[in-house]
Each structure stands twice: as structure tokens, then as C-alpha cells.
N, C-alpha and C positions, 0 to 999 in steps of 0.2 A: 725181625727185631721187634721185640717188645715195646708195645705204645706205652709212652710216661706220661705222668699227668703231673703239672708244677709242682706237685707236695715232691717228688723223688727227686727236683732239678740239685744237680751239683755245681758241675763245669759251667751249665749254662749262666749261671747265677753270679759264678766266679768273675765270668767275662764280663759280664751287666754290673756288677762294682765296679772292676778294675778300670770299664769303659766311661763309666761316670765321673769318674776325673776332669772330663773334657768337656762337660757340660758348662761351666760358667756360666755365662750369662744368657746361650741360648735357650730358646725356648723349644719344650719337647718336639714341637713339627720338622723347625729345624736340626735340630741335635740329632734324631731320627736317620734322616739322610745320611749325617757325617758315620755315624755307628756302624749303619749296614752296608755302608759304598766300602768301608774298611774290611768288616769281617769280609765280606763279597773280593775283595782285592787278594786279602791273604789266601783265601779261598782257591781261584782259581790259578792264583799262583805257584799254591802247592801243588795242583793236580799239572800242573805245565813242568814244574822241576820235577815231579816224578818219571813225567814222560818224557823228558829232558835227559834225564841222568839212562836212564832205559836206553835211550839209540845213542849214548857217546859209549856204553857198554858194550854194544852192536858193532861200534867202532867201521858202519858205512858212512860217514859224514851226514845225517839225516836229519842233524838235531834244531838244525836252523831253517827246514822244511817244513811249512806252516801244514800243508796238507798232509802231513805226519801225523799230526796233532787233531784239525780237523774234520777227519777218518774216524776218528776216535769221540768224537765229541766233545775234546779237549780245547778250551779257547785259545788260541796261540799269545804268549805274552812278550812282546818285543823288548830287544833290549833298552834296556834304561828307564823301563816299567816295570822289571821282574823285583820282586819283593828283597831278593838280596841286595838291590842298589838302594831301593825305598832304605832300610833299616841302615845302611852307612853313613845315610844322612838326617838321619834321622833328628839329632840333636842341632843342624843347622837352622839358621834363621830362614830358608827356602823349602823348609820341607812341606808348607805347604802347597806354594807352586811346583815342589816335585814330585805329591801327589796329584793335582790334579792333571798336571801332563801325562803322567803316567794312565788316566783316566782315558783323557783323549787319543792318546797314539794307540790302547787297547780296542778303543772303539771303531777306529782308524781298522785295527789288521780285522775284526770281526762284525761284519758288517750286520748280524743280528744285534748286535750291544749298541749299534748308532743311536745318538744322543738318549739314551739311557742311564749311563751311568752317572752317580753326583759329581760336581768338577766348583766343589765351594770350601775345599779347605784352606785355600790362601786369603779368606777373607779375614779381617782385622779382628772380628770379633771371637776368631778361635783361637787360644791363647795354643803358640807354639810351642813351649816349653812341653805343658800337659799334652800336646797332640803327639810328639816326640815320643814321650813317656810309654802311650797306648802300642804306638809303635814298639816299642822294642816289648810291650806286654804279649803282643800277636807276633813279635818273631820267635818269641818261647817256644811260642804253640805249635803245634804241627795240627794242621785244619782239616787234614785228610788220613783218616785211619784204617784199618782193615779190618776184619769180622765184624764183630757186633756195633764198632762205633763207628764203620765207615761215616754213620748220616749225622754225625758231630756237626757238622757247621749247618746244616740244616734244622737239626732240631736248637741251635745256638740261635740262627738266625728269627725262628720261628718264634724262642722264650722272648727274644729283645722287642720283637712284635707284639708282643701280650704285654710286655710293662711298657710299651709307647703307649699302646692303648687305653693303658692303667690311668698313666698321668696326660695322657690328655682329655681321658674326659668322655663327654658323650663324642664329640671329634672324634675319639678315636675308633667308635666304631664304626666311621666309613671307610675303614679298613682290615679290621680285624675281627675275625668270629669266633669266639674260643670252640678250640678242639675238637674239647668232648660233642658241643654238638652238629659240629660240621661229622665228626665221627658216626654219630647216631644215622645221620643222614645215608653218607656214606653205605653204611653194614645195612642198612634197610634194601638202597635202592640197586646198588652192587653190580658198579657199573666198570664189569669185564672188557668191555668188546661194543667198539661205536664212536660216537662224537658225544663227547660231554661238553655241555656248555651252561657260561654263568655269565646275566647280563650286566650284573651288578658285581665284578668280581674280586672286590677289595685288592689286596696282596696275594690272591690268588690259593688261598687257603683249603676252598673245595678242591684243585685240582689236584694239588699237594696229598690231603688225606685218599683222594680218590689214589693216586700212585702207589701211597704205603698200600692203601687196603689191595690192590693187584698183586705188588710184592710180598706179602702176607701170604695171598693165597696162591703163590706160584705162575702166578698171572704172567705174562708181556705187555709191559706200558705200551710195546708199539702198536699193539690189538686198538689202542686207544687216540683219539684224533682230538685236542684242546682247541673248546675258541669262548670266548670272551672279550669283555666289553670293559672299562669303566670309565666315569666322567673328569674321575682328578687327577688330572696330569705326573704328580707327584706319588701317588696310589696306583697308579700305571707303571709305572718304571719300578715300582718296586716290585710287582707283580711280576715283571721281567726278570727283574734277579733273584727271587726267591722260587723261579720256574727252574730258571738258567741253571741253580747250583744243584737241581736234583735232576740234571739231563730230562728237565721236558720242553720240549718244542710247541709255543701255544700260537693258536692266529687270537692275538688281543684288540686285533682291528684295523691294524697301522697307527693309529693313534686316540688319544684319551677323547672321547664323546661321549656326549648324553643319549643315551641306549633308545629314550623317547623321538627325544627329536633328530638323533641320526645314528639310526640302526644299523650298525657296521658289519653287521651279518645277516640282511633282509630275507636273502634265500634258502640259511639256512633249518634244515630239521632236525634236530636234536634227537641221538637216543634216549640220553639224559640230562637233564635240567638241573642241578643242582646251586640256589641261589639264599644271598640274608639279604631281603633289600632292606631300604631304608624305613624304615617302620614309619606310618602314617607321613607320610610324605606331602606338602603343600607344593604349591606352584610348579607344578610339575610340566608342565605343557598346553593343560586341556584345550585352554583354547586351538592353539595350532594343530591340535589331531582333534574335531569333533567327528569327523567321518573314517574314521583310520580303520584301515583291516581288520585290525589285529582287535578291535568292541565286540565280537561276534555275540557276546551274552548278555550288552548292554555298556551303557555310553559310563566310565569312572567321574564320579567327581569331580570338578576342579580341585578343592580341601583336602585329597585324600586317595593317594597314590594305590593304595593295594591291591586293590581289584584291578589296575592300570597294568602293574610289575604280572599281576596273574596272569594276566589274558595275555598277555606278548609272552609270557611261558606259554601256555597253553598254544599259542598260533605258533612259536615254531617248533613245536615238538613233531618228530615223525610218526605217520600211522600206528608205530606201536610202544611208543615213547613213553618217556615217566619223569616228573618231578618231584622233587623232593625239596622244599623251600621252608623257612623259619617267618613267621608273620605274628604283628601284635593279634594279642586275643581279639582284640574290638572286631578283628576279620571276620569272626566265630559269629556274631549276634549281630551285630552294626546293621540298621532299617535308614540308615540318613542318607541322603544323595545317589538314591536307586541302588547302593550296594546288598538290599537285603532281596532285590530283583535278580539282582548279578549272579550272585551265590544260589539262590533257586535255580536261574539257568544253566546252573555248572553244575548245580546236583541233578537234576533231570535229565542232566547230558551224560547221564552216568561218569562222570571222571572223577569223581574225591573217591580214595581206593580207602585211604588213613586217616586218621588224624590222630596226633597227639600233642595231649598236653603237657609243657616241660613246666616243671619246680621255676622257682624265681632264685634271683641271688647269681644266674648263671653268667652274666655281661657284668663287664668291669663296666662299661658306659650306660646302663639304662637299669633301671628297675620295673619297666614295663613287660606284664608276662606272655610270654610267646608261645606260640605252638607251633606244630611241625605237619604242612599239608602235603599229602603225598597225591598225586594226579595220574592217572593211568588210563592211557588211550584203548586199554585192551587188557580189562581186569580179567581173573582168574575165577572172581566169584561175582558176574554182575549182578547188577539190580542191590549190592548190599557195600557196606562200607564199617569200616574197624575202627572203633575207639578206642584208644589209650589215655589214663590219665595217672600220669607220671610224676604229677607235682610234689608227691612223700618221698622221689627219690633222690638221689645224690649225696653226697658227701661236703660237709663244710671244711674248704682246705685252709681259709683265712677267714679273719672277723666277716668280711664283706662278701666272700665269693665260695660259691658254689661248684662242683662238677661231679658229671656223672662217672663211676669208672665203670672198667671191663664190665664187667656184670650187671651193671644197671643197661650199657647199651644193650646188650647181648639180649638180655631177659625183653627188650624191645622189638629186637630183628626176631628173634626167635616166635616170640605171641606175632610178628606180621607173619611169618614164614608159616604158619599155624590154619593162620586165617585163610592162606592163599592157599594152602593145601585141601581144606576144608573140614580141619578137624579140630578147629578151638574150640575149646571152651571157655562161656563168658567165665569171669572171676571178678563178684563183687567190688566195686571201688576200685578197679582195677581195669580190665577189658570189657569191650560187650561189640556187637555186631548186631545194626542195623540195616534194615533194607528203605529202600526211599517213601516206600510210604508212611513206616516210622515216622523218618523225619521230616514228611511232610505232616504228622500230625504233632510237631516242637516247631511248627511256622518254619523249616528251615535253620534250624539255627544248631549248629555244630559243634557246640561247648560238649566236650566227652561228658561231664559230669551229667547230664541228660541223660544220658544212656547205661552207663558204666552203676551209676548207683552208688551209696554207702556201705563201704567195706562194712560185711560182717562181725560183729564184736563174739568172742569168743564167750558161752555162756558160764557162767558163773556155777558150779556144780555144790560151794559150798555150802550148808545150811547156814539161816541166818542167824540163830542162835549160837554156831560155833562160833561162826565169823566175828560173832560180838563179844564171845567169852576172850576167843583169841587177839583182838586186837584191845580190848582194856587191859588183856594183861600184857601186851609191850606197851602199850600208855603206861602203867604203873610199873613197870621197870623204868622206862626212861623217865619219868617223876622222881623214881630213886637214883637214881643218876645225877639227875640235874642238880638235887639237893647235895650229894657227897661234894658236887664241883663248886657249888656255894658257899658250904664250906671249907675247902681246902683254898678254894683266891681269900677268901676272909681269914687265913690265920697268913697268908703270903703277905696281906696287904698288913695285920697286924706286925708284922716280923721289922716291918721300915716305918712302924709307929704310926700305921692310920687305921681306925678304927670306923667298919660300917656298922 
């Protein structure tokens, strides 16, 4: 299937009205919850009646055998949770306590969904009538399709994640990382076969794009082994359901923790790393880890988390591992609190394979400009490392937002695939290819535009005497011009008796 980028959303968009009825007085964190515990209900409600209706066809009595269903990857939904009883009552005064029961008895038959699922729609503050309403909106729908749209509720679920993130603000990017450049990430590091892991894993967004890009290219997700981390409980669980409705099986740690201070996967090595932590991050631990393993290039900060989120990528990656992570620019230059130490040790340790600079405009929550470091335990061309500076590219889909499409990633992956093969070529303002004593002689410091240069301007071929005949005489056209429109509003404006 074809990746979309919000300019193409239809349905998606549809559901994100129709859903907003329900919003009253909550505010977006909570409203959030109610949205996607819903889409997620009808969700796997469909794929249960499908496989429902399947073995009473079969007509062995099979259809009330969970491990029917379980076999298959299908969540079992017990009766009086299955969505054609939800929508009969839909217009009652209980439909909120009959969804949220409906919540717990599913969680009940499937013991990966325990306490995961939201169970807050009998609270006083969701008005029943409009909760009713949404309901019978999603018993219209049929959530589970075949060919092209089977992944409808997925990329549904995925749009309502991007406008939570919208209206919440910088909040919301401790859970959502638009797309396009989880995507970019993605088509770079191309992660077929292994353990992929993200310690910071919002809604679980890397692992999501990492699945399409398998499926894209004919891949086996089960080639692939998920584990992740994140700290906010409510960002945890969602991660679970937005895993759960594209059949991926994640270890998220057993429970939501701070990745610093209890790393819920100490032992293990990542094939690949793919992470957006929290951009210049405060208070992050330091005191409690001054000895910690995982400093091997030098102690972070207390002020300023980046080099902290680097180095615990970096420690658990395996012998031939690779990251691919989004960090504020300040990571590129930044001399304050040993991190321009830090970054020399990791360039000298030969690991920066990439770096690219992305355009701004790309986050609904931050206008701070990011780049994309790539990390490689066991480059293709050591001793040298690839700049990209990307910032002239993308597309404006809205007044405020940015993204990259098809071809801007592509024309990305491609100049890396280039590099690693050994036969790029720089391109002014564009690419270039450094080896480390380069940039040890730019003090270490990363910024691509360092290296990459000012795009070529295209020369100018024509004489400057034509150029001067030919552009006074469109001056003096448009002078004759202006003049005819001066007078034609002056006999418009004479015609209702005002004279200029």
C-alpha cells in the first residue's frame, strides 16, 4: 500500500469530525483516550465478527473457542463486549458503563490487553447523548477492509494521533513523531531482520513505519523482534493499542519507566535503534547515574539530556548495530557541559556513519530545528562520514506544517545507499563526505552546512546590455498597462459620480 501524507487524508479526516462531537468540555490528553479506546473497540470487534461469522459457516461449533481466534491473532471478544450489543444501547443512559465493562471483560479474555485499555467513559464529564451519537457513527463503518484499505483503522488511528498532537501542543510530542520523518529514518536504516528497539517510544510510531517499510518490500514482520520503553503511562498503553491493531507483538517493558533511571531492557543489543527523544531534556537523572555504564564517551550534563539518550543508544546496540535517531541541532555544535568532549569521542570512535539536516516547519509541537544522526557500529566506508543538508526540502501541506514526500525521502536513502556503496558524488549545498580529520579540523562540530557548501547558482549566460534592453522594455509595457487601469477605475468611479 501506498504511504499517504495528511494532504491526501479523506476517511481519516471524516472520523476526526465526526469524533469531535464528544469532545465538550474535555481537554485534548483526555479526550485522546476516549477516541482511540473507541476506534480500537470497533476495531477489533470487526476482525472477531469476521472470524466469527467464518466458523458458524464451518458450522463445527467453534465460534465460542477463544483459541479459534487466538491462533490467528485475533483478540477474542466476549459476549456482551462485542460491538453489536455496545450499538443497541447505545442511546441508553449506561452506555457509558457499557462500554467501559465491555473494556474490562476484553481485557479479562486477553491477557496481553491487561490494564491497558481506557475504562473512563462513564465518567460525568462525557456527555452521553454525543458519546451515543459516535457510536452509532462507528457502527456505520466497517473498520476492517480487504485489498488496499485493509490498514483503514490503522492509518485512522494513526491521523487522530497527529491532530492530538496538533492541539496539544509541545505535550504532544512526547508522543507523536510525524511520519514523514520517522519514515526518512526508516528507508535509511532498513530494518528487515533483528531486534528493533526505541527507548523513548511515544505511541510507538518507529515500530509502526518500520512494519509498513517490511510490508512494502515483501518482508516478514516475524523476521523482526520489538522492544521499547516509555515513561508515560498513558503514552504506554497507547503504544499497545496502536501495536496491537497492526498485529505487532512488542516487549514495552511490562510497564511505563524512565529508560534513565530503570532500563527495562539493560541486557539488551539492538540491531537497530530507531528513537525522537525529548529534545534538550533537563532533569533528567544525572545525579543518580554519575558512574553509569552506559558514559563510555563522557559524563552528560545534568541541563541537557542528548548526549545521555546517545550513549544508552549507543551501549545497547549489538557489534554490528545502527541507529537512526532525530536530535535538536544544538547536538551538532553545543561546547557546554563536556558535550563538545562527548561528540569528539564518538567521532573518533568512528560511529557517526550520517548526518542529516531536516527543513523546520516539520513538528506540529516545536519549531526547534532537528537533524537525523545515523550511528554504525561497522561502517561500509570508515574513517569518513555523509552529510546531508535537507533543510530546502519538503512540501508545505498547511500554513504551519511541513513534510517530506516520496521523493524527498527517497532522494535521502538513495545519496546514503550512494555513500555506502562508495560511489557518491558530493553535490554542492546538497551532499559531501567527510573523513575525521576534516572534521577535526571544524573543532568537531557536525552542522552538514560545514561541509556540503553553497549550492551552485546557475550562471547567467546573458549579456548585460540585452538583459537591460529586455527588461526596460517589460518595465515599459507594464507602465502602459498600469496607466490604461488608471484610467478605466477613473471613468468606473466617474460613472457613480466621483471624480479623481
Amino acid at each position: 500500500m501506498a504511504d499517504r501524507n495528511t494532504a491526501d487524508i479523506g476517511f481519516e479526516e471524516q472520523i476526526w469530525n465526526a469524533a469531535n462531537v464528544l469532545r465538550g468540555n474535555l481537554d485534548a490528553s483526555e479526550y485522546k483516550s476516549v477516541v482511540l479506546g473507541l476506534i480500537f473497540l470497533k476495531y477489533i470487534s470487526d476482525r472477531f465478527d469476521d472470524k466469527y461469522q467464518e466458523l458458524v459457516d464451518e458450522g463445527d461449533g467453534f465460534e465460542e473457542d477463544i483459541d479459534e481466534y487466538t491462533s490467528e491473532g485475533i483478540f477474542f471478544v466476549p459476549v456482551g463486549a462485542r460491538w453489536s450489543e455496545i450499538a443497541s444501547k447505545a442511546h441508553t443512559p449506561e452506555i457509558g458503563t457499557i462500554i467501559d465493562n465491555a473494556m474490562r471483560s476484553i481485557e479479562k479474555e486477553n491477557k496481553r490487553l491487561k490494564d491497558i485499555l481506557p475504562k473512563n467513559y462513564a465518567r460525568p464529564e462525557l456527555d452521553k447523548r454525543r458519546l451515543g451519537d459516535v457510536v452509532d457513527l462507528f457502527t456505520n463503518i466497517k473498520m476492517i477492509e480487504h485489498g488496499d484499505e485493509k490498514d483503514i483503522l490503522g492509518r485512522t488511528y494513526e491521523y487522530c494521533l497527529s491532530m492530538f498532537a496538533e492541539q496539544e501542543g509541545k505535550r504532544g510530542g512526547e508522543f507523536f513523531t510525524p511520519s514523514c520523518v520517522v519514515r526518512t529514518l526508516v528507508e535509511v536504516l532498513k530494518p528487515f531482520k533483528g531486534r528493533v528497539y526505541d527507548p523513548c517510544c511515544g505511541s510507538g510510531g518507529m515500530f509502526v513505519q518500520s512494519a509498513k517499510f517490511i510490508e512494502k518490500h515483501s518482508g516478514n514482520i516475524n523476521n523482526v523482534s520489538i522492544y521499547g520503553q516509555d515513561s508515560n503511562p498513558t503514552t504506554w498503553k497507547m503504544a499497545q493499542m496502536n501495536l496491537a491493531i497492526r498485529g505487532i507483538e512488542p516487549d514495552l517493558g511490562g510497564y511505563a519507566a524512565d529508560t534513565f533511571l530503570d532500563d527495562r531492557h539493560p541486557t539488551l543489543r539492538s540491531d537497530y535503534i530507531l528513537a525522537n527523544p525529548p529534545f534538550n531534556l533537563k532533569n533528567w537523572g544525572a545525579d543518580h547515574l554519575t558512574d553509569d555504564v552506559r558514559w563510555q564517551y563522557g559524563m552528560p550534563p545534568a541541563g541537557n539530556a542528548n548526549f545521555a539518550w546517545l550513549q544508552h543508544m549507543i551501549y545497547h546496540l549489538a557489534p554490528a548495530g545502527k541507529i537512526g535517531m532525530v536530535l535538536a541541532n544544538g547536538s551538532l555544535s553545543s561546547q557546554s557541559g563536556g558535550e563538545g568532549e562527548i561528540r569528539k569521542n564518538i567521532i573518533k570512535a568512528d560511529l557517526v556513519e550520517c548526518i542529516v539536516a531536516m527543513p523546520t516547519q516539520l513538528f506540529y509541537t516545536t519549531q526547534i530545528p532537528v537533524s537525523l544522526w545515523f550511528i554504525n557500529k561497522q561502517k561500509k566506508q570508515p574513517g569518513k562520514t555523509l552529510f546531508i543538508d535537507a533543510r530546502n526540502m519538503g512540501t508545505m501541506v498547511t500554513r504551519k506544517l511541513r513534510e517530506l514526500n516520496d521523493n524527498d525521502i527517497k532522494k535521502i536513502s538513495d545519496t546514503y545507499e550512494s555513500f555506502v556503496a562508495g560511489n557518491l558524488e558530493a553535490v554542492k549545498g546538497f551532499c559531501a563526505v567527510a573523513n575525521i580529520e576534516e572534521i577535526e579540523k571544524q573543532d568537531y562540530i557536525l552542522t552538514p552546512g560545514r561541509y556540503v557548501g553553497i549550492e551552485e547558482q546557475e550562471e547567467d549566460q546573458e549579456p548585460f546590455e540585452e538583459k537591460m534592453a529586455r527588461l526596460t522594455s517589460e518595465l515599459s509595457d507594464l507602465f502602459a498597462r498600469s496607466h490604461e487601469l488608471e484610467d478605466e477605475i477613473r471613468k468606473k468611479l466617474g460613472v457613480i459620480g466621483y471624480e479623481v
